[in-house]
Kinemage of the C-alpha trace (Angstrom):
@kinemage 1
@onewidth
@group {chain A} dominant
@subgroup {mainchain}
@vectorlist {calphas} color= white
{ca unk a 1} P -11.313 51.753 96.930
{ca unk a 2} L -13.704 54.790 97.045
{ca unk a 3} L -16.250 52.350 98.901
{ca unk a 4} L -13.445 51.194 101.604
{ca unk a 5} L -12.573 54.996 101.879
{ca unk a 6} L -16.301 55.966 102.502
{ca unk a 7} L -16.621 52.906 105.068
{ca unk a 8} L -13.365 53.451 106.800
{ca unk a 9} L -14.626 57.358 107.271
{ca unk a 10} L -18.452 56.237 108.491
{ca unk a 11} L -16.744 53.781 110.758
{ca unk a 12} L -13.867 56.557 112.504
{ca unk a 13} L -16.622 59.007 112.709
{ca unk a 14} L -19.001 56.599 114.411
{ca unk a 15} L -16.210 55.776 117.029
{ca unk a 16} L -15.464 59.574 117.170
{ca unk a 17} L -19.498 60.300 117.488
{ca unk a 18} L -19.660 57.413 120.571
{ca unk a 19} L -16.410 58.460 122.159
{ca unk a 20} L -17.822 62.090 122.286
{ca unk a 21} L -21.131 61.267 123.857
{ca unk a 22} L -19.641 58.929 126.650
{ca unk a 23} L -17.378 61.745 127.381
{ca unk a 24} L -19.613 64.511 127.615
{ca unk a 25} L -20.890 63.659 131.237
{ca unk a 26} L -17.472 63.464 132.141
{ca unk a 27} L -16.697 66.822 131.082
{ca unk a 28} L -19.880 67.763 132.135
{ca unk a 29} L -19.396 66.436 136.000
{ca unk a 30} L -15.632 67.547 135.850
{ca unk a 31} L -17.204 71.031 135.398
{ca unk a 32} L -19.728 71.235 138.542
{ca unk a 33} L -16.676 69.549 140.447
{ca unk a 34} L -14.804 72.604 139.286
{ca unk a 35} L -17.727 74.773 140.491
{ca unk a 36} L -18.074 73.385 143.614
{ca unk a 37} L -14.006 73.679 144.242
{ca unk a 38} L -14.138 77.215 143.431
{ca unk a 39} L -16.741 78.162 145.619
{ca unk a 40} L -14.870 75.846 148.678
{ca unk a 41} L -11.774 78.678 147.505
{ca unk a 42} L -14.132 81.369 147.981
{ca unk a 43} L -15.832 79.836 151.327
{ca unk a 44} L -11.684 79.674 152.437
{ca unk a 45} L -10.685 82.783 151.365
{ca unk a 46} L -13.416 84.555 153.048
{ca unk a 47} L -12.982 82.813 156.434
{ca unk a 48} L -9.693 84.370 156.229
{ca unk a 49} L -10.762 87.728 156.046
{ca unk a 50} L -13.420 87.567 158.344
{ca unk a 51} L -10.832 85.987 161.048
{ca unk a 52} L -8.021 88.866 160.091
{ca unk a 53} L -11.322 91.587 160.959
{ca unk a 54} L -11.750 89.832 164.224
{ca unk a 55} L -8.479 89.583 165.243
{ca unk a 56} L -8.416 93.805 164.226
{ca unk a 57} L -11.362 93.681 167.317
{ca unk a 58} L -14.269 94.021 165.188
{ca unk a 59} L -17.921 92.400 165.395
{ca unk a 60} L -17.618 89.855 162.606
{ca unk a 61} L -20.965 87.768 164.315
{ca unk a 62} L -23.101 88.830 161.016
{ca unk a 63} L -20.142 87.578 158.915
{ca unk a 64} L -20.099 84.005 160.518
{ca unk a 65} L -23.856 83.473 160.161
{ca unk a 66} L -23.471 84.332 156.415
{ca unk a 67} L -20.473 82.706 155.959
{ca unk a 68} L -22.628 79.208 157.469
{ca unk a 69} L -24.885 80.001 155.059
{ca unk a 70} L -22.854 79.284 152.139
{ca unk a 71} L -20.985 76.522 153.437
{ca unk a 72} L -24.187 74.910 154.080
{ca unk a 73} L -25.101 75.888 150.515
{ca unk a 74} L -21.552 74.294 148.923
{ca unk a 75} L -22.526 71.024 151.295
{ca unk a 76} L -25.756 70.385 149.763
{ca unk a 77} L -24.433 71.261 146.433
{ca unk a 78} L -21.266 68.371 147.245
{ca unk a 79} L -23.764 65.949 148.887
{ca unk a 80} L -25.643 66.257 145.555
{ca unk a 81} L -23.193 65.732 142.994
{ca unk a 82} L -21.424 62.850 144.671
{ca unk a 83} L -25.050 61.623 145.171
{ca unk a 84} L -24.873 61.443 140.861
{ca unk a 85} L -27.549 64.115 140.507
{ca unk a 86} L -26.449 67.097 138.713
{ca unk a 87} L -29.743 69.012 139.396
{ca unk a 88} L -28.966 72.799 140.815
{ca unk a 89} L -25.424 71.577 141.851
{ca unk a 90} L -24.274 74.352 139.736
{ca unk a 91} L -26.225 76.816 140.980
{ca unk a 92} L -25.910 76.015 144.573
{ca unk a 93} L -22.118 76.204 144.336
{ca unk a 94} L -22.547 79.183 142.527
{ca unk a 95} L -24.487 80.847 145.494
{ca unk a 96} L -22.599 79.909 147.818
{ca unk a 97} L -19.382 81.226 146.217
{ca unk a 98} L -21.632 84.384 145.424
{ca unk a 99} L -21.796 84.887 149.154
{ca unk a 100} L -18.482 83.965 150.187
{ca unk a 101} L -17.270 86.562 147.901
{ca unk a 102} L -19.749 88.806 149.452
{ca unk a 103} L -18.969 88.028 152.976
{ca unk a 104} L -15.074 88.521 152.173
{ca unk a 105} L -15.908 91.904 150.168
{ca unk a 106} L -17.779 92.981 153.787
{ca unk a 107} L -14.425 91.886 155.893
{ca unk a 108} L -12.056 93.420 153.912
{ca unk a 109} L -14.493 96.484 154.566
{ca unk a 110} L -14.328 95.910 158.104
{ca unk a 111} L -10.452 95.493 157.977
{ca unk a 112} L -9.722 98.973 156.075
{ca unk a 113} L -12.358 100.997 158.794
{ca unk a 114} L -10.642 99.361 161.631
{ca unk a 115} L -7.558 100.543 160.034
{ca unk a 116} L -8.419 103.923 159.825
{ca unk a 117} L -9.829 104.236 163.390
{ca unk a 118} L -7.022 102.914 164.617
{ca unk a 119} L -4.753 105.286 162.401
{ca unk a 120} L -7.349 108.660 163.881
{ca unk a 121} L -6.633 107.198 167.403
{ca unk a 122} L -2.803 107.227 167.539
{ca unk a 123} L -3.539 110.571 165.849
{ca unk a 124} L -5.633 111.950 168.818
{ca unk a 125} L -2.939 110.363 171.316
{ca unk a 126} L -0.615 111.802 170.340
{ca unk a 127} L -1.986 115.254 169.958
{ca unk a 128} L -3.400 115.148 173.363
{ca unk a 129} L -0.212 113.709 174.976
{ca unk a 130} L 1.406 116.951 173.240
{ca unk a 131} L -0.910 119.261 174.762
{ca unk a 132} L -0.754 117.433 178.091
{ca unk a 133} L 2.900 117.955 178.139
{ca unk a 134} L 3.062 121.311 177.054
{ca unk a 135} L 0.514 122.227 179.485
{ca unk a 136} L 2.186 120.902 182.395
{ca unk a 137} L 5.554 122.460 181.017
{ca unk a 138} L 3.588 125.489 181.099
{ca unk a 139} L 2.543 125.225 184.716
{ca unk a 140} L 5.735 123.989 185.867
{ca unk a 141} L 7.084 127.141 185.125
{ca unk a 142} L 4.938 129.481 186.127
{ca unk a 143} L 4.960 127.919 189.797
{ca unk a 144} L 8.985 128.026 189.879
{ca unk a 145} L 8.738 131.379 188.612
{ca unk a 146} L 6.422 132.233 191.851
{ca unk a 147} L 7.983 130.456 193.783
{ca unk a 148} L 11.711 131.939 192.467
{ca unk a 149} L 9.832 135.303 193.178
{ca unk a 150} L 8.949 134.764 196.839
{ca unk a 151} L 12.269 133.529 197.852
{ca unk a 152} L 13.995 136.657 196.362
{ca unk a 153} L 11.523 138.593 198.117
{ca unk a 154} L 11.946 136.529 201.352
{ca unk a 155} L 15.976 136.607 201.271
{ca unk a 156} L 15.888 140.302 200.602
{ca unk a 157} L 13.509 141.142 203.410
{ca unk a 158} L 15.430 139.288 206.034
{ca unk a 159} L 18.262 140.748 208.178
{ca unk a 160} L 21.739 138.989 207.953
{ca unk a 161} L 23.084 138.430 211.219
{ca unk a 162} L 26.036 138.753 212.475
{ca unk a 163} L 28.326 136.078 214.158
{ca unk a 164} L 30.016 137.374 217.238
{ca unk a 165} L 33.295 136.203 218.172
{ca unk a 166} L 33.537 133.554 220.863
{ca unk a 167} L 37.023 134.943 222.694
C-alpha cells in the first residue's frame, strides 16, 4: 500500500511538474501581451491629451513626433511577439508606454498653462474694459458739463425780445 501511495504521488507530481512547464510560456506570453496592451492604453490615453491641448490652441507638433515614436516602438514590440519571439518585446512595450506617459504628463502641462493664460486674459479684459468705460464716463461728463456751461452763459448773455402786437 505504502508502495502504491509513493507511486500514485511520483506519478500526480510528474503530471503536475509537465503541466507546469507547458504552461509557463503561456503565462509567460500572456504577460508581454499584457505589456504590450498597457502601453497601447498609455499610447491612447496620451493622444487624448495631446488632442484636448490642441484643441485649447496650443503647439502640440513636438508632442505628435514623440507620440510616433512610441507607437512605432509598441508596433515593433506587437510585430515581434505575434512573430513568436519574445526577445525585447517587453522592453519595447515598456518604452513606449514610458513615453506615452511622458508625452501625456507634457499635455496635461500644456492644458493647465493654457488654462491659466486664458484665466489672466479675461482678467486683463475685463480690467481694461472697466477703465475704458470709466474713462469715457469721465469724459462724457466733463464735455456736458462745458457744454451745460456755455449755454447758460449764452442764454444769459442774450436779449429776450419782445413780440409786438399785430393790431
Amino acid at each position: 500500500m505504502t508502495r502504491h501511495l509513493a507511486a500514485t504521488t511520483t506519478i500526480i507530481f510528474l503530471a503536475f511538474t509537465i503541466l507546469l512547464s507547458i504552461c509557463t510560456p503561456i503565462t509567460r506570453a500572456s504577460a508581454e501581451q499584457e505589456h504590450i496592451d498597457t502601453a497601447l492604453s498609455s499610447i491612447n490615453q496620451a493622444l487624448k491629451n495631446v488632442l484636448i491641448a490642441e484643441k485649447l490652441g496650443e503647439n502640440v507638433t513636438q508632442l505628435l513626433v514623440k507620440l510616433n515614436n512610441a507607437g512605432a516602438l509598441l508596433s515593433e514590440a506587437a510585430n515581434t511577439y505575434r512573430s513568436g519571439s519574445t526577445a525585447n518585446v517587453t522592453s519595447m512595450a515598456e518604452n513606449a508606454r514610458l513615453l506615452a506617459e511622458q508625452v501625456s504628463s507634457d499635455a496635461i502641462s500644456l492644458q493647465t498653462d493654457s488654462s491659466n493664460r486664458m484665466q489672466i486674459i479675461t482678467i486683463q479684459n475685463f480690467l481694461f474694459s472697466s477703465i475704458g468705460a470709466s474713462a469715457f464716463v469721465i469724459i462724457l461728463v466733463f464735455f456736458w458739463i462745458q457744454f451745460k456751461k456755455n449755454y447758460i452763459k449764452k442764454m444769459l448773455n442774450s436779449k429776450p425780445e419782445t413780440v409786438k402786437d399785430a393790431n
